[in-house]
C-alpha angles and dihedrals in degrees: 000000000000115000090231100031122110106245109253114240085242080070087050091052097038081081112090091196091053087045096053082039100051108043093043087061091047083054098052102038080059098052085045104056094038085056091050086053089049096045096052091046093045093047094050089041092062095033112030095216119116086208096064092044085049089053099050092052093051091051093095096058091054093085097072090063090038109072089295086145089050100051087051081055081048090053098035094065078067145067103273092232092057097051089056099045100053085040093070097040089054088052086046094057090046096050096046089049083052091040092051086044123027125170091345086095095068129248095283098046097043082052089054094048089048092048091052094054098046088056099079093061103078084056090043101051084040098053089040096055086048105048087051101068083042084051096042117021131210102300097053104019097096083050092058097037084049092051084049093054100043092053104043092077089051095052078044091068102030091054090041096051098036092049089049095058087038089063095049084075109025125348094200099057084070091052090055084048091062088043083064104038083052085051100043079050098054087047097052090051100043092047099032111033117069119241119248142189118265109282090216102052124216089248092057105049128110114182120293090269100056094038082056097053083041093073096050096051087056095058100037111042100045106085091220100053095038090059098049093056094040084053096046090041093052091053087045087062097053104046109041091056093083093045085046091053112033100119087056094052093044084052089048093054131352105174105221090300099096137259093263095042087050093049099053094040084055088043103043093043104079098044092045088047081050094057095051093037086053087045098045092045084049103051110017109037112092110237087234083053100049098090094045089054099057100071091047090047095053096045091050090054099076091015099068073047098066103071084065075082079082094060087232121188119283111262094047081051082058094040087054084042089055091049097058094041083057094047095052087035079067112036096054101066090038082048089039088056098047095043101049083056091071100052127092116227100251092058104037090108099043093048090044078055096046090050089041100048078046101056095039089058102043095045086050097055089032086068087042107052087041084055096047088047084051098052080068105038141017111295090238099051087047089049096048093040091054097042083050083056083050094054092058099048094049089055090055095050085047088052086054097049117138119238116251098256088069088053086051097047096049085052099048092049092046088047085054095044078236100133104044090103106030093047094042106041100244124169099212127084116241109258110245088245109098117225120274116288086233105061086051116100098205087084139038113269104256097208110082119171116248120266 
């Protein structure tokens, strides 16, 4: 492979572990999404209130401030491959009991069943980020989290429709579907994915809590890292706002198309801009570009927004909306990449947690701060006014933005293991051991899975 030339995504593919990986998460992102769409429609069809359906839905987002960083401290005591594995068999069980059962449980108890489900999968989507630089190494790794990424809004609207139509016969039949995609998944890892040490070893632990905090002090005292997720937080908060509140800006103006065809063109635009913007970072950005891409990408993100300020027709507003889709589809693999560079081995799935549980809590109040500031002025006007804010933020972190020599340091010191103790505040000294060859990502992994 060139030195300088973006992995093809047949060199994504030519790996047997990101294969198994990959398509038992598509699986399972499918099954997912279509259970969330039964489970809404079987919880308002046996109580009538839209609270409670909303409530449902939002559930599975409850994990992350819920302990969702101390369940990754939990995942990362073990191999990575084991921790997803009996994390989809846990969310099997749950979703056949659901499945048996329904709503026959009662609304509590349905909720508590749904919680419990929902939290595997901050250890999950932990494990899972961590185990891919090991898979697939420097040179092909923002190729496989750009391929991720594109996929995961098309399984979003698969699993949403099909379980829709799912539900207008049975809900529960598309709760038994998720039960199978969770068990085709643990299959695919256990069988496909090669089994490694621990990434955090016994010698290193220091009790869940700790190991928590632990995480957070890596990403946020290093210079490097903490730019990198401030970045990446601050583009979260912008883009998501016109996917959040599509059905108050299709009831602001329609055009002539139609609230329902408005709506879906606002919402649909950012994640379809996402899936180009991961494709085009993937196969088209120059590894020696990829840095250097990632300032201008943030700050394009709220800034093609702020026009909106104009209240401009509808489809213009989706066009904006695309835009920045395609900005932050962008920015979030070249990020990813960079990001992943910095991390020694034995913290990669706490401080993916750290960034995940982030990114779920600011774009949720993110949609819920723009919709309070629209209760009191035209959605437009709220929308370019915040991206405008966003502007501005992402300028001051620009200002702030470390020199490349303290990007090169913090690599070269994750590459050697060297700052696991000095970055996360850890008491005990590094053994003298390095970490293991094939959790560095200045190399390709030498364990590939058999054909």
């Amino acid at each position: 492979m060139h030195a300088d030339r973006p992995a093809r995504f047949r060199d994504v593919f030519a790996s047997g572990e990101f294969r198994a990986l990959y398509v038992g998460s598509v699986l399972s992102w499918v099954g997912d999404y279509a259970a969330r769409a039964a489970v809404t429609a079987m919880v308002y069809e046996h109580t009538g209130s839209p609270a409670a359906s909303a409530a449902a839905f939002a559930v599975s987002f409850a994990p992350w401030l819920l302990g969702g960083s101390l369940l990754v401290a939990v995942a990362e005591r073990y191999p990575y491959r084991t921790v997803m594995v009996w994390c989809d068999l846990a969310r099997t069980a749950g979703m056949a009991v659901l499945a048996v059962v329904g709503a026959a449980l009662g609304l509590p108890t349905l909720f508590a069943l749904l919680l419990l489900c929902a939290l595997f999968a901050p250890p999950f989507d932990a494990a899972r980020s961590a185990t891919m630089p090991q898979i697939l190494g420097r040179d092909r790794y923002v190729g496989g989290v750009s391929l991720t990424l594109a996929t995961a809004p098309p399984a979003q609207v698969i699993g949403y429709v099909g379980g829709a139509a799912i539900s207008a016969i049975e809900p529960r039949l598309a709760l038994a579907l998720n039960a199978v995609t969770f068990i085709l998944s643990a299959l695919l890892v256990r069988f496909g994915v090669q089994w490694r040490a621990p990434a955090l070893r016994p010698e290193r632990r220091s009790g869940l809590l700790r190991e928590t905090g632990d995480g957070f002090r890596l990403v946020f005292t290093n210079p490097a890292r903490r730019a990198l997720v401030l970045l990446v937080f601050a583009a979260s908060l912008f883009a998501v706002v016109p996917e959040g509140l599509g059905a108050v800006w299709a009831d602001h103006r329609a055009d002539g198309l139609g609230r329902a065809w408005a709506q879906g063109m606002i919402m649909g635009a950012v994640p379809a801009g996402m899936v180009l913007g991961a494709l085009a970072a993937g196969r088209l950005l120059r590894p020696s570009w990829r840095r250097h891409a990632v300032r201008p990408l943030a700050l394009a993100t709220p800034l093609v927004l702020v026009p909106t300020i104009l209240d401009p027709p509808i489809v213009v507003a989706a066009a904006l909306a695309l835009a920045s889709g395609f900005a932050v589809g962008a920015l979030l693999p070249v990020a990813n990449g960079e990001f992943v560079l910095t991390l020694p081995s034995a913290y990669r799935a706490r401080a993916f947690g750290v960034v995940s549980a982030g990114l779920q809590v600011l774009q949720g109040a993110a949609v819920l701060t723009a919709g309070a500031l629209a209760q009191r002025e035209d959605l437009p006007l709220v929308v370019g006014l915040w991206s405008l804010g966003g502007v501005v933020l992402t300028a001051a972190l620009l200002a702030a933005w470390p020199s490349p020599a303290t990007f090169a340091e913090t690599q070269a010191r994750a590459a050697d293991g060297a700052d696991e103790a000095a970055d996360a505040g850890a008491a005990r000294p590094e053994p003298a051991v390095r970490s293991e060859p094939a959790a560095r990502l200045d190399q390709s992994p030498r364990l590939e899975p058999s054909a």
